[in-house]
Short mmCIF file of the C-alpha atoms (twelve columns), coordinates in Angstrom:
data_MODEL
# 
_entry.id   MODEL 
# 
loop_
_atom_site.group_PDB 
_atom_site.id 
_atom_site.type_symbol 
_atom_site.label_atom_id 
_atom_site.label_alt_id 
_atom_site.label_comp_id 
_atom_site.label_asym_id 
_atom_site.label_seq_id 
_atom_site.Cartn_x 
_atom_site.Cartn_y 
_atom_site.Cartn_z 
_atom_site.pdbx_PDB_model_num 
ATOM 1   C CA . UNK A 1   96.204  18.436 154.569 1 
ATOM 2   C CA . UNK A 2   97.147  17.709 157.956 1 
ATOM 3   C CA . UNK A 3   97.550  14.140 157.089 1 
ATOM 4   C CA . UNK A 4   99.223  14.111 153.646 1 
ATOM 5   C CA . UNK A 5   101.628 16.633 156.272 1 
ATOM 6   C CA . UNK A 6   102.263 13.906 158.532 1 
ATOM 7   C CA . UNK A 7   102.682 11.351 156.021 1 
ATOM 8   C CA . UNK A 8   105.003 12.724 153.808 1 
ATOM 9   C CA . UNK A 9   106.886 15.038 156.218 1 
ATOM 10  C CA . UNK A 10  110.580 14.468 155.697 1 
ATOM 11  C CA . UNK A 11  110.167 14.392 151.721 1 
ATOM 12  C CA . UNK A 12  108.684 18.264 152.497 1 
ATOM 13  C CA . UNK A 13  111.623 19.155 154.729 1 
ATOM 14  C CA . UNK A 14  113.815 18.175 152.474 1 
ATOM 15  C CA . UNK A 15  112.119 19.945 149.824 1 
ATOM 16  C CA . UNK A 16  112.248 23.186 151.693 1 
ATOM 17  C CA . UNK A 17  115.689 22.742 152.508 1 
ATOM 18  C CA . UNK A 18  116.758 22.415 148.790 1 
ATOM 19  C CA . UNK A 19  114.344 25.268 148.300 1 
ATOM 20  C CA . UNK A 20  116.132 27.260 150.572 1 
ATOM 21  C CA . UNK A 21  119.481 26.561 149.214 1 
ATOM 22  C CA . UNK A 22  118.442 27.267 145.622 1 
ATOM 23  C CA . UNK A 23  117.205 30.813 146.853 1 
ATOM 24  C CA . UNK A 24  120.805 31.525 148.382 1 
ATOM 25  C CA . UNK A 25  122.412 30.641 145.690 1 
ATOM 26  C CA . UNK A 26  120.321 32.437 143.295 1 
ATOM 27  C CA . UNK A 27  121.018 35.500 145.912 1 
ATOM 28  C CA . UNK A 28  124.745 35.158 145.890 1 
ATOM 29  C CA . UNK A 29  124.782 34.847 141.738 1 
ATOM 30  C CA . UNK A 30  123.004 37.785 141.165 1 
ATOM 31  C CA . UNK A 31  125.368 39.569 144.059 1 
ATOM 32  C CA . UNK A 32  128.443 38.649 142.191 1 
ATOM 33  C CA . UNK A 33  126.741 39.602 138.594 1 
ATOM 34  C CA . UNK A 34  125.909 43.294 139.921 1 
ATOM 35  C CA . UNK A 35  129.359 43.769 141.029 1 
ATOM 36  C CA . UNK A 36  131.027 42.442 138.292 1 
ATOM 37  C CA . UNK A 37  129.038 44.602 135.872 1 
ATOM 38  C CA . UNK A 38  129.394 47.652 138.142 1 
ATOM 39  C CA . UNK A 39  133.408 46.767 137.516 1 
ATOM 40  C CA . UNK A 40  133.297 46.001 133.639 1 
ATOM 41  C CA . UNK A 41  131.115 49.501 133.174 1 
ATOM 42  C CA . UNK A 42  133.461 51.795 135.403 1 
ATOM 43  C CA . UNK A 43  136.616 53.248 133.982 1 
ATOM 44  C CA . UNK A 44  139.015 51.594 136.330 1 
ATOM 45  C CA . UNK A 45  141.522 54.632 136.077 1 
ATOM 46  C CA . UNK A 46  141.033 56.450 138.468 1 
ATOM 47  C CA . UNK A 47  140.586 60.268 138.405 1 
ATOM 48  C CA . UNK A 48  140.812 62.092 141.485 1 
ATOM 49  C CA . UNK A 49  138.171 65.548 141.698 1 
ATOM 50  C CA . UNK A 50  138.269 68.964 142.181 1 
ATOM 51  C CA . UNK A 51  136.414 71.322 144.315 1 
ATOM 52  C CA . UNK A 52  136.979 73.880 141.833 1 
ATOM 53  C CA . UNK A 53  135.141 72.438 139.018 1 
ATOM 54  C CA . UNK A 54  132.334 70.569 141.315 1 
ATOM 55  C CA . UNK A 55  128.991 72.210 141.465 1 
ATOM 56  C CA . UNK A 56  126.897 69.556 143.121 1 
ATOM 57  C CA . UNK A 57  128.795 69.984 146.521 1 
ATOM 58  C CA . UNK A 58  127.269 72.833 148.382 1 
ATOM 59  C CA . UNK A 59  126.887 74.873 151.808 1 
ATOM 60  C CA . UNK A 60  127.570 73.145 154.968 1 
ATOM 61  C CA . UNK A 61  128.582 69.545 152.700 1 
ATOM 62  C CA . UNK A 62  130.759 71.428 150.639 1 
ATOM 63  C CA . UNK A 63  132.365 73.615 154.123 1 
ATOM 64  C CA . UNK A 64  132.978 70.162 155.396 1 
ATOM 65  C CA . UNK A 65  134.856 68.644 153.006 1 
ATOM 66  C CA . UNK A 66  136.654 71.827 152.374 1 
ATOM 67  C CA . UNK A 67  137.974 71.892 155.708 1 
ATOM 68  C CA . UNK A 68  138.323 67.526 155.409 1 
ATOM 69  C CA . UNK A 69  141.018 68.740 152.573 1 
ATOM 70  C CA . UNK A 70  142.599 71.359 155.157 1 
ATOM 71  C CA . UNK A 71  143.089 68.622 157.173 1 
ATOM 72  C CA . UNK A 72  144.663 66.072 155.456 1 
ATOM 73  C CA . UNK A 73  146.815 68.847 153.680 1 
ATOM 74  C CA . UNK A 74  148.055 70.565 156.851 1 
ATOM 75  C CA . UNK A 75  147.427 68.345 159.666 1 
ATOM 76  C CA . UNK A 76  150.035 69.284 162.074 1 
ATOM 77  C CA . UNK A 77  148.443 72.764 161.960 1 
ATOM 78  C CA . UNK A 78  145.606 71.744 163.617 1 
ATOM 79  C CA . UNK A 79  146.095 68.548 165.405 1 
ATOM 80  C CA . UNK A 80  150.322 68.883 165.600 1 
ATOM 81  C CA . UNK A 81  152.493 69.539 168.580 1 
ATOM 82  C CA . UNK A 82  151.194 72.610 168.267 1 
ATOM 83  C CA . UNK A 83  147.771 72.875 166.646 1 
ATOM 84  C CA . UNK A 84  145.031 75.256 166.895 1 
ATOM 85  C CA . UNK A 85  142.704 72.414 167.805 1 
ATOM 86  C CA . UNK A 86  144.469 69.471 169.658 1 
ATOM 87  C CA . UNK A 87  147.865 68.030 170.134 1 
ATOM 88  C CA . UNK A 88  147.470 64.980 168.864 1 
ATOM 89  C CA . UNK A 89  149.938 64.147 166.508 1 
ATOM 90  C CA . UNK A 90  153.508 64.173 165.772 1 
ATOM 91  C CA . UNK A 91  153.981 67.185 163.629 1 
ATOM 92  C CA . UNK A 92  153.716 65.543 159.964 1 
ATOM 93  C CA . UNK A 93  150.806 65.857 157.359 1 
ATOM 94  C CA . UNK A 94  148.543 63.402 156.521 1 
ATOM 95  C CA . UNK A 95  149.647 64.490 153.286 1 
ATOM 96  C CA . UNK A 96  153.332 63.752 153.632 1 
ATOM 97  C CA . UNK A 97  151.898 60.038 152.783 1 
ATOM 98  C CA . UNK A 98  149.183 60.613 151.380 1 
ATOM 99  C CA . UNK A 99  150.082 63.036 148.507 1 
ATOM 100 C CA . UNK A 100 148.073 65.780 146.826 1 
ATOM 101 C CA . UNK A 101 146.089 65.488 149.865 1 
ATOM 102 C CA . UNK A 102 145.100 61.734 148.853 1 
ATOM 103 C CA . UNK A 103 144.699 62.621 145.362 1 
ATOM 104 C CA . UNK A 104 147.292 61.443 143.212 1 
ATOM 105 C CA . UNK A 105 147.536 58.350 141.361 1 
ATOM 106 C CA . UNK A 106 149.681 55.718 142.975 1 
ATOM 107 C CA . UNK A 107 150.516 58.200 145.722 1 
ATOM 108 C CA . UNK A 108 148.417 56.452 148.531 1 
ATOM 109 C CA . UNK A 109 145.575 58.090 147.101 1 
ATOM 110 C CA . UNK A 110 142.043 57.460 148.794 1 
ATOM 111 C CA . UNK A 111 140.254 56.404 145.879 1 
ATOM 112 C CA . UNK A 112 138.997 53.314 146.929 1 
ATOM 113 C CA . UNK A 113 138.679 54.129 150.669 1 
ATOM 114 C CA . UNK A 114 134.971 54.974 150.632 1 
ATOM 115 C CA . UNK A 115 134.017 52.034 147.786 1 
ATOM 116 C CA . UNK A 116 135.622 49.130 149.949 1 
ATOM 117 C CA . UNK A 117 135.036 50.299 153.865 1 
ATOM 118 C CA . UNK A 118 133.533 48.504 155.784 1 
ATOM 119 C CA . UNK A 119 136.204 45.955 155.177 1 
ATOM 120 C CA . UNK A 120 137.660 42.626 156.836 1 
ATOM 121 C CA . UNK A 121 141.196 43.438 157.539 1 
ATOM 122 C CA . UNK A 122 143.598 40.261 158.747 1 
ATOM 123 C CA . UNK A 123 146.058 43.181 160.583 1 
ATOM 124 C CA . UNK A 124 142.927 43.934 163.355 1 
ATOM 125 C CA . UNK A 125 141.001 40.087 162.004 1 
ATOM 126 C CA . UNK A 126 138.034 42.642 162.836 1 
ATOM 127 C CA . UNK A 127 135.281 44.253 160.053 1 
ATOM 128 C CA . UNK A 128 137.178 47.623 160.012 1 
ATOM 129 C CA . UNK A 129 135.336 51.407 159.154 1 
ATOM 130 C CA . UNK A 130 136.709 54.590 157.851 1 
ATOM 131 C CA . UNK A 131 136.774 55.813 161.403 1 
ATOM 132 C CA . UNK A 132 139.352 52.719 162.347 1 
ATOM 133 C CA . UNK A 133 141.103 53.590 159.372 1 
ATOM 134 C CA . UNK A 134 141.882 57.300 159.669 1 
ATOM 135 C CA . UNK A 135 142.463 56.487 163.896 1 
ATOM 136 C CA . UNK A 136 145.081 54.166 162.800 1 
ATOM 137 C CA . UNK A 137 146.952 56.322 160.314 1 
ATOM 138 C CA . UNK A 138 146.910 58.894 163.263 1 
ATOM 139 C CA . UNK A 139 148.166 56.182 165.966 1 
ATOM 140 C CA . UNK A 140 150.793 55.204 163.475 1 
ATOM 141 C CA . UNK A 141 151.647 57.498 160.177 1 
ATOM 142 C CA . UNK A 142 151.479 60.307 162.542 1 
ATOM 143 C CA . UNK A 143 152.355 58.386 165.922 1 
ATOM 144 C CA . UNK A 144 149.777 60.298 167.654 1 
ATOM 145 C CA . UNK A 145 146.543 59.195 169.317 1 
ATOM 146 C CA . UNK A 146 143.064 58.925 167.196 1 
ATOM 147 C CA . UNK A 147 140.634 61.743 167.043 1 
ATOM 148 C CA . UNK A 148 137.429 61.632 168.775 1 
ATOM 149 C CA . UNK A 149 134.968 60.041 166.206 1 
ATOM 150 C CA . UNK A 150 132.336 62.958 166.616 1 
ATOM 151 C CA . UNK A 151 134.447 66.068 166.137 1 
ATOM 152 C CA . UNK A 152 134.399 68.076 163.719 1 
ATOM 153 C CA . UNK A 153 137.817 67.318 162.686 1 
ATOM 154 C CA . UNK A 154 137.092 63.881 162.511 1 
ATOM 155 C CA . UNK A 155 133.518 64.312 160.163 1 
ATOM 156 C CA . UNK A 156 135.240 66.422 157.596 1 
ATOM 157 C CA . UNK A 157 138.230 64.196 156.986 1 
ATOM 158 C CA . UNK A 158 135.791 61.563 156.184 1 
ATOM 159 C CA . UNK A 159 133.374 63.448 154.548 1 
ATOM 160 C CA . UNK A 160 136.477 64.627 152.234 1 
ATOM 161 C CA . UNK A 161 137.842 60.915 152.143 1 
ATOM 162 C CA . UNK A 162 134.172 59.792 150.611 1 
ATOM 163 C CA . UNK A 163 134.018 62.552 148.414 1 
ATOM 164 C CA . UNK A 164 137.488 61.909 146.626 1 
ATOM 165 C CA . UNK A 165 135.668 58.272 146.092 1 
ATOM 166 C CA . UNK A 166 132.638 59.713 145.237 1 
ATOM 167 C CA . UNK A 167 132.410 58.695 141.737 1 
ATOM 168 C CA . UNK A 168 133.765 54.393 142.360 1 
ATOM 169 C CA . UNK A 169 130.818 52.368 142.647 1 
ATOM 170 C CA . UNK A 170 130.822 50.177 145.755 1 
ATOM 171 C CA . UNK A 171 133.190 47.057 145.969 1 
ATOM 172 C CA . UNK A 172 135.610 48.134 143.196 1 
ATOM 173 C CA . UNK A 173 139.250 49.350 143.817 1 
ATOM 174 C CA . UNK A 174 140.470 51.194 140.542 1 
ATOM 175 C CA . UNK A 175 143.569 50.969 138.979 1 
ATOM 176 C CA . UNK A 176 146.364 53.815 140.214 1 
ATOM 177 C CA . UNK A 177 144.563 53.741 143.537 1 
ATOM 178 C CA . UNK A 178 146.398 53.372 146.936 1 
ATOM 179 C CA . UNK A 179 150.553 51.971 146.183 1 
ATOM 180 C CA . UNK A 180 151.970 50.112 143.366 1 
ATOM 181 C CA . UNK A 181 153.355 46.762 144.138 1 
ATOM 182 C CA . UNK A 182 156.713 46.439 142.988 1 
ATOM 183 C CA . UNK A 183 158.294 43.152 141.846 1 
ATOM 184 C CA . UNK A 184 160.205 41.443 144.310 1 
ATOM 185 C CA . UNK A 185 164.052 40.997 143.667 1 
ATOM 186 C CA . UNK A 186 166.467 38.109 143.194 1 
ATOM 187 C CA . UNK A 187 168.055 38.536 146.549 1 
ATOM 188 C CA . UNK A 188 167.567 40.595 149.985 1 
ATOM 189 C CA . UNK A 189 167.297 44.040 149.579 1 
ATOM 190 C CA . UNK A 190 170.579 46.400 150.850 1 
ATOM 191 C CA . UNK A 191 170.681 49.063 153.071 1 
ATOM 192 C CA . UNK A 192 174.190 50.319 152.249 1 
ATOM 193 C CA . UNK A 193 173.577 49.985 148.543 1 
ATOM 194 C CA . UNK A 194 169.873 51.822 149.592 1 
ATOM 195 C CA . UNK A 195 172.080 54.489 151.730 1 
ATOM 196 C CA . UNK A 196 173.747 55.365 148.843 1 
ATOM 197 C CA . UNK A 197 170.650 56.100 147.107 1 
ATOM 198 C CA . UNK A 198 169.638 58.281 150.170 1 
ATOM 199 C CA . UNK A 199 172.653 60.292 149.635 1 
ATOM 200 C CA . UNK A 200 172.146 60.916 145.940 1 
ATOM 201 C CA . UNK A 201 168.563 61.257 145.671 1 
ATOM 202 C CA . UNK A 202 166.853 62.128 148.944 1 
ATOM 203 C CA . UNK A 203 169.376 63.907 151.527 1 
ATOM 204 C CA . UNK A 204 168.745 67.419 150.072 1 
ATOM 205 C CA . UNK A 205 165.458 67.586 151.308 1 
ATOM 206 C CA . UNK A 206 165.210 64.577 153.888 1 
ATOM 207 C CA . UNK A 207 168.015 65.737 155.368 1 
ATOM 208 C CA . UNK A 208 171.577 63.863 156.193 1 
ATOM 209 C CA . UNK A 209 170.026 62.472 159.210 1 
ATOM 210 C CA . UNK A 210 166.687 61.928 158.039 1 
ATOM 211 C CA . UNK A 211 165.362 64.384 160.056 1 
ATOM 212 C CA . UNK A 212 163.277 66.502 157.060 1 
ATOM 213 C CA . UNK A 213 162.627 70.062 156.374 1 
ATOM 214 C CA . UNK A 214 160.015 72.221 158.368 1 
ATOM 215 C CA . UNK A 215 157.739 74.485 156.398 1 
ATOM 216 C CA . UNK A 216 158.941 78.362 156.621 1 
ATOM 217 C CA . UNK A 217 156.052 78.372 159.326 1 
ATOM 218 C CA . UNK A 218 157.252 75.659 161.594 1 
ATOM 219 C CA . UNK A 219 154.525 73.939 162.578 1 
ATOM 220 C CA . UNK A 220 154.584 71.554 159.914 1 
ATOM 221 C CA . UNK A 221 157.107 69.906 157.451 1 
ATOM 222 C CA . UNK A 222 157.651 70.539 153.947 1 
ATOM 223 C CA . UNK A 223 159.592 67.324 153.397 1 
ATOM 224 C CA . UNK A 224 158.818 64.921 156.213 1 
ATOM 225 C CA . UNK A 225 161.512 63.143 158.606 1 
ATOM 226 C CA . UNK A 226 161.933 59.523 157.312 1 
ATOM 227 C CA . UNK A 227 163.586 58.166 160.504 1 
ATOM 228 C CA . UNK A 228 163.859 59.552 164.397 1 
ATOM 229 C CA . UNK A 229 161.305 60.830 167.302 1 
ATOM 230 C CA . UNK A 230 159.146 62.313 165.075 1 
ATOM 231 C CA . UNK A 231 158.789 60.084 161.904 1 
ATOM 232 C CA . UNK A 232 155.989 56.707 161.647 1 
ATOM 233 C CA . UNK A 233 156.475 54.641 163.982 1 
ATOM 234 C CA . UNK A 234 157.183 50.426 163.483 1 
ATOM 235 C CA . UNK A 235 153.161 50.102 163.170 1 
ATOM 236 C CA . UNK A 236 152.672 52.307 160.053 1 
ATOM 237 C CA . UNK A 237 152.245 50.619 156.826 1 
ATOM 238 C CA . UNK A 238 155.409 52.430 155.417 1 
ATOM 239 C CA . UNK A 239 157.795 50.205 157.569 1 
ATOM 240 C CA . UNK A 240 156.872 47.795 154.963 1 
ATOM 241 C CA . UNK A 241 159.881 47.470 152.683 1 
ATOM 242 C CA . UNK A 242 157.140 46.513 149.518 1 
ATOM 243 C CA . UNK A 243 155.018 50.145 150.627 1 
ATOM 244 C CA . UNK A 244 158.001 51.929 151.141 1 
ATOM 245 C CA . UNK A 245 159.727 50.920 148.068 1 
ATOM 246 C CA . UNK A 246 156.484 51.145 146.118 1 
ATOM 247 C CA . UNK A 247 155.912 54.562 147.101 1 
ATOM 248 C CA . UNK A 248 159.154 56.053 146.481 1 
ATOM 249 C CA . UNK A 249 159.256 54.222 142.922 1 
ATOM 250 C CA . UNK A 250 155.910 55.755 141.799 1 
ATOM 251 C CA . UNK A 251 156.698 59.404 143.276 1 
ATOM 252 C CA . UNK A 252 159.846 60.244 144.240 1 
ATOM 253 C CA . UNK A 253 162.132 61.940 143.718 1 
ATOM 254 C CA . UNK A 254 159.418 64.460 144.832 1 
ATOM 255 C CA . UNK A 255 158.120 66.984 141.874 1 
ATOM 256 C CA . UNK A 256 160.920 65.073 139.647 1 
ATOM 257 C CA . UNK A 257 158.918 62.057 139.234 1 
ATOM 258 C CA . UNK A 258 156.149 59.978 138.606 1 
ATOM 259 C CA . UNK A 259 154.707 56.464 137.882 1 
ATOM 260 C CA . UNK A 260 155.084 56.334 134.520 1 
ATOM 261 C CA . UNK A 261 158.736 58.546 134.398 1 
ATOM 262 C CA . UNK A 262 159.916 57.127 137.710 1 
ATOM 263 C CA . UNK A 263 163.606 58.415 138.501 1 
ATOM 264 C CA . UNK A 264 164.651 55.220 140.916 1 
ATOM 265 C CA . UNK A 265 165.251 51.980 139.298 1 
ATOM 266 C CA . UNK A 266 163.169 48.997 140.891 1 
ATOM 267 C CA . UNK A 267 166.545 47.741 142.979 1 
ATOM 268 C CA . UNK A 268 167.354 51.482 144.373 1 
ATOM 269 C CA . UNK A 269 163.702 51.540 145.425 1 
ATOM 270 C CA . UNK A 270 163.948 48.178 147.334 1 
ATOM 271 C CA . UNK A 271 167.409 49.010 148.393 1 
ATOM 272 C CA . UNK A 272 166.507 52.777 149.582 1 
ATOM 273 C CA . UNK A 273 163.398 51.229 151.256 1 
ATOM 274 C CA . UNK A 274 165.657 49.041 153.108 1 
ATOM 275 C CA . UNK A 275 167.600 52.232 154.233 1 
ATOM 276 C CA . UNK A 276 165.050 53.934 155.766 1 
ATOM 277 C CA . UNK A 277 163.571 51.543 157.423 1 
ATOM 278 C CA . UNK A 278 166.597 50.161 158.848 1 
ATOM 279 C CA . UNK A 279 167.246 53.748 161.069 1 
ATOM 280 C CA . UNK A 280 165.640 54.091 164.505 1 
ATOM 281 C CA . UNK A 281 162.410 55.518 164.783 1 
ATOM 282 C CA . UNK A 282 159.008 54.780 167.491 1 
ATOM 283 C CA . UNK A 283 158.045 51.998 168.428 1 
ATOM 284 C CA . UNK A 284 154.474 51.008 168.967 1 
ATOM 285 C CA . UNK A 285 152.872 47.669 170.798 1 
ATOM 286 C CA . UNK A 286 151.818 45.433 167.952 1 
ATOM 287 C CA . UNK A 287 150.106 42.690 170.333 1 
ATOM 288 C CA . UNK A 288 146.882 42.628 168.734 1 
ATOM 289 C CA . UNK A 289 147.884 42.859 165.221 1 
ATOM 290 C CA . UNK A 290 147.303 39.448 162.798 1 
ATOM 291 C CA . UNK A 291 145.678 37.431 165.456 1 
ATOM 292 C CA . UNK A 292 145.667 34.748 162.378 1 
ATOM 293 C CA . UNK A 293 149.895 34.847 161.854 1 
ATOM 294 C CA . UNK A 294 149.289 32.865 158.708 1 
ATOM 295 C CA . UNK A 295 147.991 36.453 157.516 1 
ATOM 296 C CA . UNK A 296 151.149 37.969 158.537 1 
ATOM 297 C CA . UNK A 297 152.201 40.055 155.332 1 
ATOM 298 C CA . UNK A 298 155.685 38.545 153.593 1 
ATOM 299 C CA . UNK A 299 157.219 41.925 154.748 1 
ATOM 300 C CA . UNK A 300 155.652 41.627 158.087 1 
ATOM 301 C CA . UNK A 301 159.137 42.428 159.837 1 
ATOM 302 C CA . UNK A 302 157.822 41.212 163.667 1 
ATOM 303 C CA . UNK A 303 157.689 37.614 164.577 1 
ATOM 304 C CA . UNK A 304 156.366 34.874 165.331 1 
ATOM 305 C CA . UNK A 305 155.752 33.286 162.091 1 
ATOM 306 C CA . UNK A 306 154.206 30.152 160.729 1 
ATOM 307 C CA . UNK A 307 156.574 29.966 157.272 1 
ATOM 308 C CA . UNK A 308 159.965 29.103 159.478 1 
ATOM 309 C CA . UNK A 309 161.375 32.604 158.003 1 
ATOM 310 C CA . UNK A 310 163.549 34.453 160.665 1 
ATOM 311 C CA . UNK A 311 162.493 38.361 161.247 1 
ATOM 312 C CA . UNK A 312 165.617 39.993 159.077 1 
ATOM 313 C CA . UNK A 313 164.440 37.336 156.313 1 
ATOM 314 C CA . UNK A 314 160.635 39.002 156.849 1 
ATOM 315 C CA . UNK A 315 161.734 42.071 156.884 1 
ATOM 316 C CA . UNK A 316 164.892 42.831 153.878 1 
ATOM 317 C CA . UNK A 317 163.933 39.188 151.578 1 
ATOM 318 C CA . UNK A 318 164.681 38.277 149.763 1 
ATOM 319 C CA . UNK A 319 160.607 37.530 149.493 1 
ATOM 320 C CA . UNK A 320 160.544 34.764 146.609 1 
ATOM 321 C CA . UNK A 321 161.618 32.183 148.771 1 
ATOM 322 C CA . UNK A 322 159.053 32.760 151.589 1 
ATOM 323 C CA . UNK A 323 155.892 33.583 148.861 1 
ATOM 324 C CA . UNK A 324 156.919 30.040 147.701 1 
ATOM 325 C CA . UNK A 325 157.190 28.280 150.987 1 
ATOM 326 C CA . UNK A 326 153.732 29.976 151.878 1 
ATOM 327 C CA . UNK A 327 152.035 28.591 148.523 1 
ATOM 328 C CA . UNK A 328 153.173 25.186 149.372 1 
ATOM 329 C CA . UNK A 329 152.029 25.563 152.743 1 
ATOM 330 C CA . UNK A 330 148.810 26.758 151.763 1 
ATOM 331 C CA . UNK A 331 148.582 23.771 148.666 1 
ATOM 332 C CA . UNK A 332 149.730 21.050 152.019 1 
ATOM 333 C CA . UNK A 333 146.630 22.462 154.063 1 
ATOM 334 C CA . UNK A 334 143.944 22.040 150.966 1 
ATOM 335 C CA . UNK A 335 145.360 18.490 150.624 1 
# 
C-alpha cells in the first residue's frame, strides 16, 4: 500500500482535491435548494402578529416581549430626556419610524429583521447583529447613545423584534416588509415644489417649523419633529431622499393613507422628501461608514465618491444618470 502510495501519489492528490471540490459544491447546491424551497413554500406577504390572539407565548417570554412592544411604542418614556430608566435618547419613539410598533406593512416594519440578522452590511463592511442594529437606530433615528446589550431594555426589544418575525423562515425577506422603493424621477427632486407639499399635507401636525406635536403627556411626541435639535440626525436612514420619500408614499398622510390608497403622488413624495431633508437637523461623524465607497448608496448624500457625481447630485438626483454611470462602471471592471 505504501508503495502503490508513493508511486502514484500526485494522481491521489489530485483525486482528493477534485473529491473535495465535488463535496463543496454538492454542499452549496443543496444550501441554495433549502432556501429556495423555504421561499417558494412561505407566503411572502407578510402578516404582522398579535399578542392578543397568540397562545404559545407565555410567562416570563411572553412579559418580555410585552414590555419589547412598550418599548418600541413609547420609547422616550423610558429611555427619553426624561425616562423612567435612562436618558438616552432624544425624545422620539422608535415607533415614530417604525409604525404600529414595527408592525405595519411597508411602514419600516421588522418583519424580516430576525430572518436575515446576522447580516453583511456595506454601511459598517462588518457581519452586523440585531444588537448593532437596534444601537444604531438609537445612535441615529433617535440621536441618542446605544443601550447596554444586557439590560433588560435591550433583551425585550429584541426578544419583541424576533417575535414579530417569528413566523419567516430564515434567509427570506417578505414582500411589504421594511420601505417601498419608489421609482426614481426624470429630473432632481425639489424642495420648494416638496415645501409646498409640507404646507398642504404635513404642517398641521409636523408643525410650520417642523418641530412636531408632543403627546398630552410630554414626554413623548405624537407626531414627531422632521427637522431641528431633536429630530434624526444626518446618519439615520431617513436622510435618504429614496427612504424618506418611500415612507411618506406608503403611509402618510398619517391615518389618511396607505400603500395601496396612498394620498401623495410619486413626485410630491420625492419632492417633500427633498424638503425635509434639506432643513437643519444633527449631525453625526460618518467616518467609518462604507469603508468600500463603491457601496456608497445612489442617495448617499456625503462624499467622496467613486461615480464622479457631486454631493447635491447624490443627494436631490436626479438618480438615473448616476445608477447608469455605476452599471457601466461596474460592466468596465468585469471586462
Amino acid at each position: 500500500m505504501q508503495k502503490f502510495i508513493k508511486e502514484n501519489w500526485p494522481v491521489l492528490l489530485i483525486s482528493i482535491t477534485v473529491l473535495v471540490v465535488l463535496v463543496i459544491k454538492s454542499v452549496e447546491i443543496l444550501s441554495t435548494a433549502v432556501t429556495t424551497a423555504a421561499s417558494t413554500n412561505y407566503d411572502s406577504t407578510w402578516k404582522s402578529p398579535s399578542l392578543f390572539t397568540d397562545r404559545t407565548l407565555e410567562g416570563k417570554d411572553r412579559a418580555l416581549v410585552i414590555y419589547g412592544q412598550a418599548l418600541i411604542a413609547h420609547t422616550s418614556l423610558y429611555l427619553g430626556p426624561h425616562g423612567k430608566i435612562a436618558a438616552i435618547s432624544n425624545g422620539m419613539n422608535c415607533q415614530n419610524s417604525h409604525l404600529s410598533a414595527g408592525k405595519k406593512t411597508w411602514g419600516n416594519n421588522s418583519g424580516a429583521v430576525a430572518s436575515t440578522y446576522p447580516r453583511f452590511r456595506d454601511r459598517s463592511g462588518t457581519i452586523e447583529t440585531i444588537y448593532k442594529r437596534v444601537s444604531d437606530c438609537f445612535e441615529r433615528s433617535l440621536n441618542g447613545t446605544a443601550p447596554d446589550s444586557t439590560s433588560e431594555e435591550y433583551q425585550a426589544i429584541e426578544a419583541y423584534i424576533r417575535w414579530v418575525g417569528q413566523d419567516v423562515p430564515k434567509g427570506v425577506t417578505p414582500k411589504e416588509t421594511g420601505i417601498y422603493k419608489l421609482p426614481f424621477l426624470d429630473r432632481a427632486a425639489d424642495p420648494m415644489k416638496g415645501k409646498l407639499v409640507y404646507q398642504n399635507q404635513c404642517q398641521r401636525c409636523h408643525g410650520e417649523n417642523g418641530e412636531g406635536q408632543l403627546a398630552l403627556n410630554k414626554l413623548e411626541y405624537e407626531y414627531p419633529p422632521l427637522w431641528g435639535e431633536h429630530s434624526y440626525n444626518s446618519g439615520a436612514g431617513l436622510y435618504r431622499l429614496s427612504r424618506f420619500a418611500g415612507f411618506v408614499y406608503s403611509n402618510m398622510p398619517n391615518n389618511e393613507a396607505n400603500h395601496d390608497n396612498p394620498k401623495l403622488t410619486v413626485e410630491e413624495s420625492w419632492d417633500v422628501a427633498a424638503y425635509v431633508n434639506s432643513q437643519p437637523r444633527p449631525g453625526k461623524n460618518l467616518k467609518n461608514d462604507w469603508p468600500d465607497i463603491s457601496k456608497k448608496p445612489i442617495d448617499h448624500p456625503f462624499g467622496p465618491y467613486t461615480d464622479g457625481f457631486s454631493e447635491i447630485e447624490h443627494k436631490y438626483g436626479p438618480f438615473k444618470p448616476i445608477l447608469a454611470k455605476r452599471e457601466q462602471l461596474k460592466k468596465s471592471k468585469i471586462n
